[in-house]
TORMAR-657030 format. One line per 8 residues: for each residue x, y negated, z of N, C-alpha, C, O. Coordinates in nm, 4 decimals, padded with zeros to 6 digits. Atoms other than C-alpha are relative to their C-alpha. Layout:
BEGIN
X,Y,Z,X,Y,Z,X,Y,Z,X,Y,Z | ...
//
This chain:
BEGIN
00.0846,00.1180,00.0000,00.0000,00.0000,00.0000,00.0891,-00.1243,00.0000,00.1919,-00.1427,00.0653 | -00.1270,00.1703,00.0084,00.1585,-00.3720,-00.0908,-00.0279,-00.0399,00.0895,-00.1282,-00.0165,00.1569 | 00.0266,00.1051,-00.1666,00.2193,-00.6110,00.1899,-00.1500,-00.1006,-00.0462,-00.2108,-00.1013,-00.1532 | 00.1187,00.0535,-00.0160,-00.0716,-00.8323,00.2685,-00.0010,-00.0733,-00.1255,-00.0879,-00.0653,-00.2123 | 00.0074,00.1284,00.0596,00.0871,-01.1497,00.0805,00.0522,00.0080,-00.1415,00.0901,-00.0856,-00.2119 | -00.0465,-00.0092,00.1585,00.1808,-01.0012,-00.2489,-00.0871,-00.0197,-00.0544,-00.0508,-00.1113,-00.1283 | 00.0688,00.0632,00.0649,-00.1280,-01.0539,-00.4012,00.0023,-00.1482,-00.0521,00.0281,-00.1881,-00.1656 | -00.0571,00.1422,-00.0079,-00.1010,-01.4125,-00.3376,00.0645,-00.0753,-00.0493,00.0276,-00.1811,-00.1003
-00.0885,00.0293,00.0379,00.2132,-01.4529,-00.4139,-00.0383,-00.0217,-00.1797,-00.0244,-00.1277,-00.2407 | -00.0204,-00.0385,00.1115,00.1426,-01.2982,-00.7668,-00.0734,-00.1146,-00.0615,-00.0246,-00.1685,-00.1609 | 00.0875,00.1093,00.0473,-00.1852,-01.5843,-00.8015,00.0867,-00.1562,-00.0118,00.0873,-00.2453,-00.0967 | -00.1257,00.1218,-00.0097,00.0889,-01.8444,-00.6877,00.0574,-00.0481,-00.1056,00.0591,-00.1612,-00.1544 | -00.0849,00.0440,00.1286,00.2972,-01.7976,-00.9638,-00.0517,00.0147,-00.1276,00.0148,-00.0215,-00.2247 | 00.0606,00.0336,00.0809,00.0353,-01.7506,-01.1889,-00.0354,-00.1146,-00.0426,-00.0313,-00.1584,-00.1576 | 00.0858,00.1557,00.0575,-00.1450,-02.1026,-01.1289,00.1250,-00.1170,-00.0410,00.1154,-00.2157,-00.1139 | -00.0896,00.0875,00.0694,00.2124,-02.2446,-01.1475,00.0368,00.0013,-00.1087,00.0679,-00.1015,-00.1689
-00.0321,-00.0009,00.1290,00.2860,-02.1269,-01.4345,-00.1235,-00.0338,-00.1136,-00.0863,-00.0709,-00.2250 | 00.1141,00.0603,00.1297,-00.0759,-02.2106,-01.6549,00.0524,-00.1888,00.0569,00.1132,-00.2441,-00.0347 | -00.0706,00.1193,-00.0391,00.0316,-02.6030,-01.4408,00.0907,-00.0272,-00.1032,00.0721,-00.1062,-00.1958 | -00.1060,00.0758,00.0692,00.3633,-02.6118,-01.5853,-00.0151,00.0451,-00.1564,00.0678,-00.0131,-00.2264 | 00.0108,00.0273,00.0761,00.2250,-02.4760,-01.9136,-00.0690,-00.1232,-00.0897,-00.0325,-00.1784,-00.1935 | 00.0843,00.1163,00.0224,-00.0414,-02.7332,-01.9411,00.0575,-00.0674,-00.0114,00.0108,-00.1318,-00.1054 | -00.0506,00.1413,-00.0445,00.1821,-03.0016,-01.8656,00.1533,00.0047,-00.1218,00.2299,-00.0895,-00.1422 | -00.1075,-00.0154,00.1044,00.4484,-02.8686,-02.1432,-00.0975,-00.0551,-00.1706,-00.0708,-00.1436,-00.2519
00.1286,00.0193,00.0775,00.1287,-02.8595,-02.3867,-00.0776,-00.1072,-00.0129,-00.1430,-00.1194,-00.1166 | 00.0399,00.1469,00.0240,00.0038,-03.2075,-02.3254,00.1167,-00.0620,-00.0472,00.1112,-00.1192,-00.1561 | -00.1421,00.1201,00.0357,00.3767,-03.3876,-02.3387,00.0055,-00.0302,-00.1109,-00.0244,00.0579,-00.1916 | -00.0060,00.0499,00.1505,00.4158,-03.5615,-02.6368,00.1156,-00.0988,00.0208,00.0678,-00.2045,00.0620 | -00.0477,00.1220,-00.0622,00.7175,-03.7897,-02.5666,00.0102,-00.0692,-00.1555,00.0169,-00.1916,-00.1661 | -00.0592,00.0907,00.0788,00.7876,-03.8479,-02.9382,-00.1373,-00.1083,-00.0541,-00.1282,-00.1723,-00.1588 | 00.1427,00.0618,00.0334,00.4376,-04.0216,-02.9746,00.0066,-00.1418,00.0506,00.0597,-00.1433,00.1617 | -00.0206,00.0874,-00.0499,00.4289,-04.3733,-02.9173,-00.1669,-00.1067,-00.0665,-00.1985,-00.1117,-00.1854
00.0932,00.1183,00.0318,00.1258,-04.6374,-02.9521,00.0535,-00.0835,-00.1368,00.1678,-00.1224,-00.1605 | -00.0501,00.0566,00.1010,00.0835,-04.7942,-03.2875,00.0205,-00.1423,00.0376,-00.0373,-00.1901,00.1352 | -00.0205,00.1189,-00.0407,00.2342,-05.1492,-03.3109,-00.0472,-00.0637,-00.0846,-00.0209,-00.0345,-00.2013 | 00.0738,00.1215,00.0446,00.0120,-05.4626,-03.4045,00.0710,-00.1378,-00.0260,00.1440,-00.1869,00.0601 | -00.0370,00.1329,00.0138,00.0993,-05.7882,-03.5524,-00.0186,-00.0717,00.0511,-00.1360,-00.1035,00.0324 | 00.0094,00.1445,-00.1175,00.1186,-06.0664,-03.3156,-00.0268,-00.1145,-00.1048,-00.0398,-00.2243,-00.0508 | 00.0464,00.1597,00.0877,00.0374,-06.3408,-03.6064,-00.1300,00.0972,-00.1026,-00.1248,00.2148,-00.1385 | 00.0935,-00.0142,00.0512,-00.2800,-06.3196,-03.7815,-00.0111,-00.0980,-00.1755,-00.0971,-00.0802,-00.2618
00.0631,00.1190,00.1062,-00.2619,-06.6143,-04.0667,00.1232,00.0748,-00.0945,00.2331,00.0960,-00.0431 | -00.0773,-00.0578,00.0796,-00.0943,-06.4380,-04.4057,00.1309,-00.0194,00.0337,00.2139,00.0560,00.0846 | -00.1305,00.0123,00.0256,00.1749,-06.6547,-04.4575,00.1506,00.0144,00.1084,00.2686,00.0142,00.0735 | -00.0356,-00.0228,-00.0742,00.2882,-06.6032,-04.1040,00.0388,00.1846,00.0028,00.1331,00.2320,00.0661 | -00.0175,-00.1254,-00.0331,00.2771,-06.2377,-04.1260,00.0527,00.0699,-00.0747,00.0733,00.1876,-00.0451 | -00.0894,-00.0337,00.0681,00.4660,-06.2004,-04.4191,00.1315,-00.0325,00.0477,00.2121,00.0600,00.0584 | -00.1332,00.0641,-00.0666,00.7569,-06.3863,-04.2816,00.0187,00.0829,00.1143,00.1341,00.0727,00.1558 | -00.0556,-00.0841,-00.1340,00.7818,-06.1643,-03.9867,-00.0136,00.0982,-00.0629,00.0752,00.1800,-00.0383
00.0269,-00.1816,00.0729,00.6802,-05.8571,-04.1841,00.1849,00.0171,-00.0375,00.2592,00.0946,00.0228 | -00.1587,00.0625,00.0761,01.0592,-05.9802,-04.3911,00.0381,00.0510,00.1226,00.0697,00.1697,00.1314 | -00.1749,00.0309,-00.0791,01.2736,-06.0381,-04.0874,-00.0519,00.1874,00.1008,00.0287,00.2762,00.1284 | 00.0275,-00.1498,-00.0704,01.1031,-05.7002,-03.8984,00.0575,00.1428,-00.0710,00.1091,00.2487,-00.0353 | -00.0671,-00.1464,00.1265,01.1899,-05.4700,-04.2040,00.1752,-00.0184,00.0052,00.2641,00.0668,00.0072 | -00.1765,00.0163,00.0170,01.5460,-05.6440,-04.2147,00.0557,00.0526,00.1124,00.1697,00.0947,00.0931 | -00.0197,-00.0577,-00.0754,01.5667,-05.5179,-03.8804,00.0002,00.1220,00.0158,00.0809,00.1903,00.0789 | 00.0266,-00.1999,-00.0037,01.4745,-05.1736,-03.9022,-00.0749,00.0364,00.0561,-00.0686,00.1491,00.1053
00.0871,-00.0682,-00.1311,01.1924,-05.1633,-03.6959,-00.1342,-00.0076,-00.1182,-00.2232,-00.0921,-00.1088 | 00.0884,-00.0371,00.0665,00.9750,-05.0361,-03.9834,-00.1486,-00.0366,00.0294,-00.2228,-00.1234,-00.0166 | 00.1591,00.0050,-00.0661,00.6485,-04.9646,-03.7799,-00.0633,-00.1321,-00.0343,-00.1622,-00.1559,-00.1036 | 00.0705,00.1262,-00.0331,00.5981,-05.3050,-03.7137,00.0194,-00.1099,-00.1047,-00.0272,-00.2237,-00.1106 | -00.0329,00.1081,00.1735,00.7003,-05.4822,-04.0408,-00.1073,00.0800,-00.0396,-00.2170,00.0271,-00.0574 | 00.1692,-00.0253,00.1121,00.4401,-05.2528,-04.2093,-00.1783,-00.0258,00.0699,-00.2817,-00.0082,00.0054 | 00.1369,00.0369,-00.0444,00.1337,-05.3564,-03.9622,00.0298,-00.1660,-00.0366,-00.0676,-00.2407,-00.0457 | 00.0071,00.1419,00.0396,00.2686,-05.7079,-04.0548,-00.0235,-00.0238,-00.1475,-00.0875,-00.1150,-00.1998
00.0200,-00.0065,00.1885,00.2881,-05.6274,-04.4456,-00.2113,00.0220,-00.0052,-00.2909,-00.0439,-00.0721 | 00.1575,00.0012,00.0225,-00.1054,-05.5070,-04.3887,-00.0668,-00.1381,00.0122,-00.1276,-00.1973,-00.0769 | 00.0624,00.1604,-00.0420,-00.2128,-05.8456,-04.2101,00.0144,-00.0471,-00.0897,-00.0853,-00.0909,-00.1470 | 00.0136,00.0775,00.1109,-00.0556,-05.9896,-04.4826,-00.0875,00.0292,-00.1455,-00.0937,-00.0604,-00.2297 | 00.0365,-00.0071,00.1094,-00.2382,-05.8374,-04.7570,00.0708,00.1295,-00.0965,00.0065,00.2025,-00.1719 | -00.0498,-00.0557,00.0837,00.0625,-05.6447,-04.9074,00.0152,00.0840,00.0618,00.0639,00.0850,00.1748 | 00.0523,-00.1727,-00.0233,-00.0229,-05.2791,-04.8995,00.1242,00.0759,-00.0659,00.1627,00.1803,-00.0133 | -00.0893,-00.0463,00.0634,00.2462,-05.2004,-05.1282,00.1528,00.0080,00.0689,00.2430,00.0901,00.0521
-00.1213,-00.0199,-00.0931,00.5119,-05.2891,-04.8835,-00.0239,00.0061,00.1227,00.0607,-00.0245,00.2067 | 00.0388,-00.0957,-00.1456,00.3208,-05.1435,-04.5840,00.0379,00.0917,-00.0390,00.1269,00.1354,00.0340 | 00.0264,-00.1679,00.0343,00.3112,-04.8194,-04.7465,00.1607,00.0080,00.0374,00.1979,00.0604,00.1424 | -00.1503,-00.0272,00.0137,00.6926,-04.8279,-04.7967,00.1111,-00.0651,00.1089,00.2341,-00.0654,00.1058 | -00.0894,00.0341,-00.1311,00.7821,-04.9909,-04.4440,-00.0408,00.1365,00.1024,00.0308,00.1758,00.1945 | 00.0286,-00.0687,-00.1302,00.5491,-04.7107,-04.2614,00.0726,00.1335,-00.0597,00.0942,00.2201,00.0251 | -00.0981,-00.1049,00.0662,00.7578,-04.4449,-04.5118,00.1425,00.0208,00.0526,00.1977,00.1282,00.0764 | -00.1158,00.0216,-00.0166,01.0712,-04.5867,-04.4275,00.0162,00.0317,00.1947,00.1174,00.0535,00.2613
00.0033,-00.0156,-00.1142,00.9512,-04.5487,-04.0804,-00.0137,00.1709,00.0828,00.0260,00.2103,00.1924 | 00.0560,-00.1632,-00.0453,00.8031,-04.1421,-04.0706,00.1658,00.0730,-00.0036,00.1701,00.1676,00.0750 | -00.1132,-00.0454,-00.0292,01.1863,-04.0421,-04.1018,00.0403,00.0097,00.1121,00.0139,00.1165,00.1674 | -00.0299,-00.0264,-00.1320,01.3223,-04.0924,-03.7912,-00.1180,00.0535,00.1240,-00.1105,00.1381,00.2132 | 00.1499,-00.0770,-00.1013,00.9815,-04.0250,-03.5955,-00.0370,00.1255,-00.0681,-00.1384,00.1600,-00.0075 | 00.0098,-00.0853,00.0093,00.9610,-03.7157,-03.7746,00.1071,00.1060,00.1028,00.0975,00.2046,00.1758 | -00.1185,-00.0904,-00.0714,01.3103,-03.6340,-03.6620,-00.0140,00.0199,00.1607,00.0030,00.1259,00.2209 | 00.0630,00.0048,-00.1702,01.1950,-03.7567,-03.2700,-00.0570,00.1084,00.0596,-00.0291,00.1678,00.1638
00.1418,-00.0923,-00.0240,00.8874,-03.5347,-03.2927,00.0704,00.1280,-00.0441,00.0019,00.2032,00.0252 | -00.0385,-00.0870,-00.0080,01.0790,-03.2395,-03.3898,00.1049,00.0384,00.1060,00.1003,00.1459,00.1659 | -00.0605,-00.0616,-00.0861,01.3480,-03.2416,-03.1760,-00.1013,-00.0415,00.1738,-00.0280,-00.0277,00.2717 | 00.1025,-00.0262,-00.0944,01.0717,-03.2788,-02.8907,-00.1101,00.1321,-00.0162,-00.2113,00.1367,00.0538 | 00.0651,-00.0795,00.0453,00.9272,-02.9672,-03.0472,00.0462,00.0648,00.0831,-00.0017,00.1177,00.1833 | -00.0878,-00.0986,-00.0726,01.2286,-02.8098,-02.9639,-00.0005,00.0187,00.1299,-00.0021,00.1300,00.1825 | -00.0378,00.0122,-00.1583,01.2675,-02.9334,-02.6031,-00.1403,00.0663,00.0397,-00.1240,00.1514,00.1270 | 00.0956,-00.0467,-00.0090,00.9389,-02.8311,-02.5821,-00.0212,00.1608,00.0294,-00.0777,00.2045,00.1296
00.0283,-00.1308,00.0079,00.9476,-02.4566,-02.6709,00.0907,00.0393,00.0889,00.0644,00.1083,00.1873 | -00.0976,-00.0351,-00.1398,01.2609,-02.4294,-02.4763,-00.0298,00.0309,00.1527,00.0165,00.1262,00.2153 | 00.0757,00.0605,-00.0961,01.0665,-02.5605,-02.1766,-00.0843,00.1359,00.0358,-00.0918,00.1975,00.1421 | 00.1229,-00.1045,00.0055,00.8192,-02.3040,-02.2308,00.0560,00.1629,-00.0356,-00.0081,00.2645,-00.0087 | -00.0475,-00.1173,-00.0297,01.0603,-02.0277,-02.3048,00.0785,00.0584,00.1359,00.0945,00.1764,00.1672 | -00.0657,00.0158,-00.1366,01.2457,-02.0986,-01.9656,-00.1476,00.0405,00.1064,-00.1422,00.1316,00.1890 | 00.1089,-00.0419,-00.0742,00.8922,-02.0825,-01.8019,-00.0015,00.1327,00.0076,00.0576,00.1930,00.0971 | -00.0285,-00.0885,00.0316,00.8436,-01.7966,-01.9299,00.1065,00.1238,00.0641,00.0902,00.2154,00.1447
-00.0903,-00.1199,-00.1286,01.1300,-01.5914,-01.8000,00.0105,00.0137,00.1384,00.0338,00.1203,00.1955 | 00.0125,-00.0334,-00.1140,01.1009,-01.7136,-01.4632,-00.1351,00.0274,00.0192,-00.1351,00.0254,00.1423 | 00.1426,-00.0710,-00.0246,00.7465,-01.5992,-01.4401,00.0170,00.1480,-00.0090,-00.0212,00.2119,00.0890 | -00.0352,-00.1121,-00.0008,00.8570,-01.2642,-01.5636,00.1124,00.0144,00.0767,00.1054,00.1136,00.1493 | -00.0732,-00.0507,-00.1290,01.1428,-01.2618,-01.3477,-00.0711,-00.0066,00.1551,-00.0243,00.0725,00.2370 | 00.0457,00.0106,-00.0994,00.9225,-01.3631,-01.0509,-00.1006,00.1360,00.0190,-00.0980,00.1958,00.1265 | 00.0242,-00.1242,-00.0086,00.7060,-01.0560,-01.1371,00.0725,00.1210,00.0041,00.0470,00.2081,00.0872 | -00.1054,-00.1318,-00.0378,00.9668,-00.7933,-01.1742,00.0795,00.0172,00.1282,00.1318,00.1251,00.1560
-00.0827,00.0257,-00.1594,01.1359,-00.8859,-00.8255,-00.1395,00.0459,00.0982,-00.1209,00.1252,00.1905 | 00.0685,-00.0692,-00.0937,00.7881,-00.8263,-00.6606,-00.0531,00.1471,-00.0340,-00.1586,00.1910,00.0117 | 00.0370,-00.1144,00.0166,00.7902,-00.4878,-00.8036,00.0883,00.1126,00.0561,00.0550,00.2302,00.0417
//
């Protein structure tokens, strides 16, 4: 017959482990809020759309290219932008599964030790 508190134990490391899957399964770090143009009047929002792209901060030059009208160099600031946030979002894939393959073994190691 098992000791009293092995049952227990076994629910223990069950609910921790659906916890720390859940919480692997929501994370999203490479996700970030889209960014909005702070000027509203065209000719303003072309001129920052310019000096935002010359910068490299894509995202936000192409919500300024929309305000302004020009769609043609949104498209090709939020393009210039899915590169590196692709690359983000994958290697957060990774850290991710890792995360979840590490779980993983200590859950099965925590069961094979109470056997």
């Amino acid at each position: 017959m098992p000791p009293r508190g092995h049952p227990r134990r076994g629910i223990r490391v069950w609910g921790l482990a659906c916890v720390a899957a859940a919480s692997v399964a929501i994370a999203d770090p490479a996700a970030e809020t889209s960014r909005t143009c702070e000027v509203t009047s065209v000719p303003e929002a072309r001129i920052l759309a310019d000096k935002l792209y010359e910068k490299g901060d894509y995202q936000h030059a192409g919500a300024c290219y929309e305000v302004a009208g020009d769609m043609a160099h949104a498209n090709l600031a939020f393009l210039q932008a899915a590169g590196p946030e692709s690359e983000d979002t994958a290697r957060a894939l990774k850290a991710q599964r890792d995360a979840a393959r590490s779980l993983l073994a200590t859950v099965e190691h925590a069961f094979r030790s109470d056997h």
